[in-house]
C-alpha positions as CSV (number, residue, x, y, z in Angstrom):
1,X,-18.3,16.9,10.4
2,X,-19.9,16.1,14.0
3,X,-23.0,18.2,15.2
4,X,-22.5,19.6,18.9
5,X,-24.1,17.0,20.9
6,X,-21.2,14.3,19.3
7,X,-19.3,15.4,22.1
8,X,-21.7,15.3,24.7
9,X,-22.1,13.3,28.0
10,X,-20.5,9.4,27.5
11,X,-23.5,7.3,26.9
12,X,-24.0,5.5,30.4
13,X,-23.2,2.1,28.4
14,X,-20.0,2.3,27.0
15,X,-18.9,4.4,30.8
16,X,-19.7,1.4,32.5
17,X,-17.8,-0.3,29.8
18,X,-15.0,1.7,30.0
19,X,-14.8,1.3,34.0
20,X,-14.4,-2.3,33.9
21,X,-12.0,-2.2,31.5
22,X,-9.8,0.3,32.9
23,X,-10.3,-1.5,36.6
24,X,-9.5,-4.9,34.2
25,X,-6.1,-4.0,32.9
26,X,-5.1,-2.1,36.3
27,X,-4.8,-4.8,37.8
28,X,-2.3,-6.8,35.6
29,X,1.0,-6.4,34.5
30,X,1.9,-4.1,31.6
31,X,2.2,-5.7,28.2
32,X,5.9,-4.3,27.7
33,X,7.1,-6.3,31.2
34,X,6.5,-9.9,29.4
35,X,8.2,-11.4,26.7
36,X,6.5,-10.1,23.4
37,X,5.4,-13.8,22.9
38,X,3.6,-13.7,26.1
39,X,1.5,-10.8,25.0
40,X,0.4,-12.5,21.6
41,X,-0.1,-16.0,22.6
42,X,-2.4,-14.4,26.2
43,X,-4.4,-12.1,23.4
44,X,-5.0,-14.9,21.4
45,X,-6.4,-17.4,24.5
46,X,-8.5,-14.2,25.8
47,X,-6.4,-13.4,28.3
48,X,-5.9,-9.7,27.6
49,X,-8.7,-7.1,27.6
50,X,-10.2,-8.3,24.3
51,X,-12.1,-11.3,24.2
52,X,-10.9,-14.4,22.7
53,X,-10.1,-15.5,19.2
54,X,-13.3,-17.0,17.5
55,X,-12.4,-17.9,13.7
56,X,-15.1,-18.4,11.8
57,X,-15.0,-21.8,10.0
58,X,-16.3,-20.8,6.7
59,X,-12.8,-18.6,6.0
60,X,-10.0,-19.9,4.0
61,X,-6.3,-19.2,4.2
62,X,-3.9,-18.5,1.1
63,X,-0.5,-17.2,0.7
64,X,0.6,-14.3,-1.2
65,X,4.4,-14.0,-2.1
66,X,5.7,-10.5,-0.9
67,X,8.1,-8.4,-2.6
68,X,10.8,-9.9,-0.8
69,X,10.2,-13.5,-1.4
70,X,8.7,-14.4,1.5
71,X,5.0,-15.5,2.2
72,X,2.2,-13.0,3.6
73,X,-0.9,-15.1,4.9
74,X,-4.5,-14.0,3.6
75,X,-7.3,-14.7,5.1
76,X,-10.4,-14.6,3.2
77,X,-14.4,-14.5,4.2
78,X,-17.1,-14.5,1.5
79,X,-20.2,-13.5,2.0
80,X,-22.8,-17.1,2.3
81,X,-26.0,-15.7,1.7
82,X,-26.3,-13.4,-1.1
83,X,-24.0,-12.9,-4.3
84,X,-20.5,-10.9,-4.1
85,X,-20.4,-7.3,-5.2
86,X,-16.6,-6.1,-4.8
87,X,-13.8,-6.8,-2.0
88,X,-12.6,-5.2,1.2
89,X,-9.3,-5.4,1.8
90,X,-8.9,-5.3,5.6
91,X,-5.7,-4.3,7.9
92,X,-5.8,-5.8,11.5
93,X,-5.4,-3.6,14.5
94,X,-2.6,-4.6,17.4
95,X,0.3,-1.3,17.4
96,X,2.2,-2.7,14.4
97,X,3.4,-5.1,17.1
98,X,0.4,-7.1,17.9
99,X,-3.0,-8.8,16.7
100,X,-4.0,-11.1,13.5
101,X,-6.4,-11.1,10.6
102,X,-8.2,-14.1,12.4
103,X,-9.1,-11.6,15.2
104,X,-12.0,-9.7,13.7
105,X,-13.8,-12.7,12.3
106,X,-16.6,-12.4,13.6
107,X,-16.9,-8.2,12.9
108,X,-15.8,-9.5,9.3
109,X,-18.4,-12.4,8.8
110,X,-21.3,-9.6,9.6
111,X,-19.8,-7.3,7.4
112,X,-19.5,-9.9,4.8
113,X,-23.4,-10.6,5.1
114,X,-24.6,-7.1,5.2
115,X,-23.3,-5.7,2.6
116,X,-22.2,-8.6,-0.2
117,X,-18.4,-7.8,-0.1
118,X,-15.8,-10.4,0.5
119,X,-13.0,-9.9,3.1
120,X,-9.8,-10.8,2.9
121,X,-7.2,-9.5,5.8
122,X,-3.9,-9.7,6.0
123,X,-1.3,-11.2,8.1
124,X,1.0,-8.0,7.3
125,X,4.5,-8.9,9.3
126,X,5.2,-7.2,12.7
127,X,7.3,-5.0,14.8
128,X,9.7,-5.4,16.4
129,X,11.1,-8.6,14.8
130,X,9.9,-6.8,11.3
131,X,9.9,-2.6,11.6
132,X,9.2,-0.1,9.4
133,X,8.4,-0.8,6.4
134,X,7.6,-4.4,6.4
135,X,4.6,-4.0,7.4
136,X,3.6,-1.6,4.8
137,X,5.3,-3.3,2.1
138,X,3.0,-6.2,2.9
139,X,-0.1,-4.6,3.0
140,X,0.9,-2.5,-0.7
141,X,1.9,-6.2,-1.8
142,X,-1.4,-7.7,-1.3
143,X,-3.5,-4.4,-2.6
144,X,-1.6,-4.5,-5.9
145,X,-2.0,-8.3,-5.9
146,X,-5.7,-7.8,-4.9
147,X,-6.4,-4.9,-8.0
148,X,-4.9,-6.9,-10.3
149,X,-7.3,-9.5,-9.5
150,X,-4.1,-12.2,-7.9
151,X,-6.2,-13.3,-4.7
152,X,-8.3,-16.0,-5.1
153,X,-10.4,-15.0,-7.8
154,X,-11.9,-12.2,-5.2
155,X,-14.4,-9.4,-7.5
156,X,-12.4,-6.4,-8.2
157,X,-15.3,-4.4,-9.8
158,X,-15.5,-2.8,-6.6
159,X,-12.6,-2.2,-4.1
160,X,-13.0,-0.8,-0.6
161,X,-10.0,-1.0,1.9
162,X,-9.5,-0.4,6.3
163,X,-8.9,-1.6,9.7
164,X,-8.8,-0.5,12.7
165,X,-6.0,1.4,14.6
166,X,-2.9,0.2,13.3
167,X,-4.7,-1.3,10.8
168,X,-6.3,2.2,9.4
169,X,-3.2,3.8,9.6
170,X,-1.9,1.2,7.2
171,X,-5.1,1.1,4.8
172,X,-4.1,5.3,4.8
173,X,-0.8,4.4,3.8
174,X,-1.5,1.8,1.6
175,X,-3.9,4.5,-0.6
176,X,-1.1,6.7,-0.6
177,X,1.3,4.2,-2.1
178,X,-0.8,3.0,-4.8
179,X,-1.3,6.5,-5.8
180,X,2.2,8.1,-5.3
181,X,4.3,4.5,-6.7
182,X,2.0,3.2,-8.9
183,X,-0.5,5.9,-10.3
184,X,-3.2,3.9,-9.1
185,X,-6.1,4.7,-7.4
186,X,-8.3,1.3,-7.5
187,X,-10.4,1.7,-4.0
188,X,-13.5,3.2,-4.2
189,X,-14.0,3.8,-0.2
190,X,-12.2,3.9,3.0
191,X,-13.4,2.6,6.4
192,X,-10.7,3.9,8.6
193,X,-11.6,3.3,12.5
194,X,-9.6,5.2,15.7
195,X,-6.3,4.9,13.3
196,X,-3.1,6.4,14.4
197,X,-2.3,8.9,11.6
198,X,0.5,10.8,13.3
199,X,3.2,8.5,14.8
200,X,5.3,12.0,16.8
201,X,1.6,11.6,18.9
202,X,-1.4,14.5,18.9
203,X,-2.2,16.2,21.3
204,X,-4.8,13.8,22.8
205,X,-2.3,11.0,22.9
206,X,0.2,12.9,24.5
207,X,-2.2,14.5,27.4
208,X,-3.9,11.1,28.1
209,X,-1.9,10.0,30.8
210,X,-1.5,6.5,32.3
211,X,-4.5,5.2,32.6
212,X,-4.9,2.1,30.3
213,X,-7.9,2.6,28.5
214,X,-6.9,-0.2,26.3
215,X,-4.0,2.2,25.2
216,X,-2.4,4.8,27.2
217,X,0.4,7.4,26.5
218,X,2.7,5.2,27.5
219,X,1.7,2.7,25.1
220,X,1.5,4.3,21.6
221,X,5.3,5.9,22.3
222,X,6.3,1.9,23.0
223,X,4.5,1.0,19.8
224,X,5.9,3.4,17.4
225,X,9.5,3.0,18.9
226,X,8.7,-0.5,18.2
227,X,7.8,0.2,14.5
228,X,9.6,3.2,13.3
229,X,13.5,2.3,13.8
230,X,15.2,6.0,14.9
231,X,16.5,6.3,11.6
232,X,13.3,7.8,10.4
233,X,11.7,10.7,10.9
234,X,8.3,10.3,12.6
235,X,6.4,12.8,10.4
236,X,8.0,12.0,7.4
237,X,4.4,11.7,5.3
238,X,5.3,8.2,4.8
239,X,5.5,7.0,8.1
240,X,2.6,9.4,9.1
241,X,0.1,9.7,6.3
242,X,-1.6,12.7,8.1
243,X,1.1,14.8,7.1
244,X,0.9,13.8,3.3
245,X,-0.5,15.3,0.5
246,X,-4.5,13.6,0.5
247,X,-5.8,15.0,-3.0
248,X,-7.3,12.3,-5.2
249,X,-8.2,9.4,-2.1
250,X,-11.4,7.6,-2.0
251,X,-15.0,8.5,0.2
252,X,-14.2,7.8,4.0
253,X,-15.5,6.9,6.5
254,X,-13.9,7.8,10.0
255,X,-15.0,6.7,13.0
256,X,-13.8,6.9,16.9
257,X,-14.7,7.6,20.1
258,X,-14.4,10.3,22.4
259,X,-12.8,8.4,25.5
260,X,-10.1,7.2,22.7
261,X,-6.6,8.3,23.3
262,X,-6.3,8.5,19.4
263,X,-9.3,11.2,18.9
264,X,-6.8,14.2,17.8
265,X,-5.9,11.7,15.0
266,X,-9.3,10.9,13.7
267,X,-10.1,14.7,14.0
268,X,-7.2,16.1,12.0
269,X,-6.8,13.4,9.7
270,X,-11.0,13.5,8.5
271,X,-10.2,17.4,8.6
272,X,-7.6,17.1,5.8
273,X,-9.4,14.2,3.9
274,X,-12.1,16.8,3.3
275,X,-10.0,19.9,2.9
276,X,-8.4,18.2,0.1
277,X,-11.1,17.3,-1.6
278,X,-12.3,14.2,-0.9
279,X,-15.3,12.5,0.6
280,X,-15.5,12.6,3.8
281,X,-17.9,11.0,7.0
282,X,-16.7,12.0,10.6
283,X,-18.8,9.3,13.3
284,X,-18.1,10.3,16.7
285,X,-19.3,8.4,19.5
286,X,-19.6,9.9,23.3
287,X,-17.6,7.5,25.3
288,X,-16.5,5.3,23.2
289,X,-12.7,3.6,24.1
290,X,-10.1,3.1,21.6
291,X,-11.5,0.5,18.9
292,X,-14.9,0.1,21.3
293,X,-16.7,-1.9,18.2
294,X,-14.5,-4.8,19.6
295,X,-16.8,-5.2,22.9
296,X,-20.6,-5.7,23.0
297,X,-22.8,-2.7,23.3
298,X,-25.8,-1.3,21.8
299,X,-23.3,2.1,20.7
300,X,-20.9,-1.0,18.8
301,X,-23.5,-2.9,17.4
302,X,-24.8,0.8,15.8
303,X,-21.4,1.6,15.1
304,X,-20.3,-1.3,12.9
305,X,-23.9,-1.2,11.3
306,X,-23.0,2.4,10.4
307,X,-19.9,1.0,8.7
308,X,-21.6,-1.6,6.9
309,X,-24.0,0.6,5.3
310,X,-21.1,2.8,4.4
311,X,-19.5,0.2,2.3
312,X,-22.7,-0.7,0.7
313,X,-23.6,2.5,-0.2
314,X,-20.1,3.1,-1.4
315,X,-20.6,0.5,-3.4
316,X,-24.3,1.4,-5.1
317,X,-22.8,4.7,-5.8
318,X,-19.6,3.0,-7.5
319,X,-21.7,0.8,-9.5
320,X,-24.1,4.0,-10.3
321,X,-20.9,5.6,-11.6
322,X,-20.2,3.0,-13.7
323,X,-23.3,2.2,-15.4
324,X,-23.4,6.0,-16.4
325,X,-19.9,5.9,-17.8
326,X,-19.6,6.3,-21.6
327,X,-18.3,3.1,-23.3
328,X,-15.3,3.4,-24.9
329,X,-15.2,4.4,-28.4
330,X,-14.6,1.3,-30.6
331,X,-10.9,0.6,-32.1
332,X,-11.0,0.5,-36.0
């Protein structure tokens, strides 16, 4: 849980930060008055708030066949420099409506180096062309296919899973699947940044108001009323994992800012991780906007280092587990 001064003054940094980005996107159009196609094809040219695509030319692309026949891109980064150790499987951010794995290259590739894993994100289908629950049908598609070692011959002697935003919300759901469908529990740590847990909106979404900080209030009710058709009910656990039962999930790591709309949800959601049982890291960062690791500042480059060495260790203690497990008796 955070000491005191995690919710102290903003660091001076990530205000100005925050400033310019609010001044930035007050003075454009809102996303939900252009076509959706608009929105996507301006975030990928840098046009929006966050900077432009940079794909990293060591990553491959494969396709994984979903549930329902069709294909669900992968994109995969391995780590150059030192030997792989286990795979993250990585959600993108965006609102269920926006974003692609090919965004976070860059966050991915250091991540990749620093702590040995192998990345691959996935190109999960989106909202509102796809609602609830393509998307999480995907994303359990390619973590089954991942544990059962489908995906390019990626190490499954460790297994962590995340993403940001959307993206955490989906790795949350994703765990709860396995465990609830399939009786499996094949991730060994969580790394689950600013995610939207509760899709009826917490209290800090709701009382944000309509300043765009990235996101406003405004914004995550268009999202989810993109996502979630009306035929479902927003705190159904399966739709909003911080309503479901938590027992028997994985170490995590949760990690937001306090200038982020989405605080409550990081808040509640790390509070039940731990209350049922599980391990649990709360990061709190004074200042920081919603998903702030995506611009550069000295708070994101400590931030995503944080993360990394979360992952790692996550991964030592995994590997420590093992080593001390007793071998299975021989068959006669």
């Amino acid at each position: 849980m955070p000491t005191p001064d995690a919710f102290g003054p903003d660091d001076p940094e990530l205000a100005a930060m925050n400033a310019e980005i609010a001044a930035f996107q007050a003075a454009r159009p809102s996303p939900w008055s252009l076509p959706l196609d608009v929105v996507r094809q301006a975030r990928r040219e840098g046009r929006g708030v966050f900077p432009a695509l940079v794909p990293d030319p060591a990553a491959c692309e494969s396709l994984l066949r979903g549930r329902g026949g069709h294909s669900i891109p992968l994109r995969v980064l391995r780590p150059t420099c030192r030997p792989e150790r286990g795979t993250y499987l990585h959600f993108h951010g965006g609102g269920w409506v926006f974003g692609e794995a090919v965004e976070n290259d860059p966050r991915l590739r250091a991540l990749a180096e620093a702590t040995g894993l192998a990345v691959v994100s996935v190109d999960y289908r989106l909202a509102p062309e796809h609602p609830f629950p393509a998307g999480p049908d995907d994303c359990e598609d390619a973590a089954l296919a991942l544990a059962a070692g489908r995906i390019d011959d990626l190490p499954t002697g460790f297994l962590a899973i995340g993403g940001e935003s959307a993206g955490a919300h989906l790795a949350a759901v994703t765990l709860l699947r396995l465990r609830d469908r399939h009786g499996l529990t094949p991730f060994a740590g969580a790394n689950l940044v600013a995610g939207c847990f509760d899709l009826s909106m917490t209290p800090s979404v709701r009382r944000f108001g309509g300043e765009r900080l990235i996101l406003n209030t405004g914004d995550v009710e268009a999202f989810a009323t993109r996502f979630v058709p009306p035929e479902f009910d927003r705190r159904d656990p399966a739709v909003s994992p911080l309503y479901a039962d938590l027992t028997g999930l994985p170490p995590a790591l949760f990690t937001v800012g306090t200038r982020d709309l989405l605080l409550d949800d990081t808040l509640f959601m790390a509070s039940r991780w731990q209350a049922a049982g599980n391990g649990t890291t709360l990061s709190v960062w004074p200042g920081g906007c919603h998903v702030f690791q995506a611009f550069a500042s000295r708070a994101a480059d400590a931030s995503m280092g944080e993360m990394n060495r979360f992952l790692a260790a996550s991964c030592d203690a995994h590997a420590t587990r093992s080593a001390a497990a007793p071998a299975a008796a021989p068959r006669d």
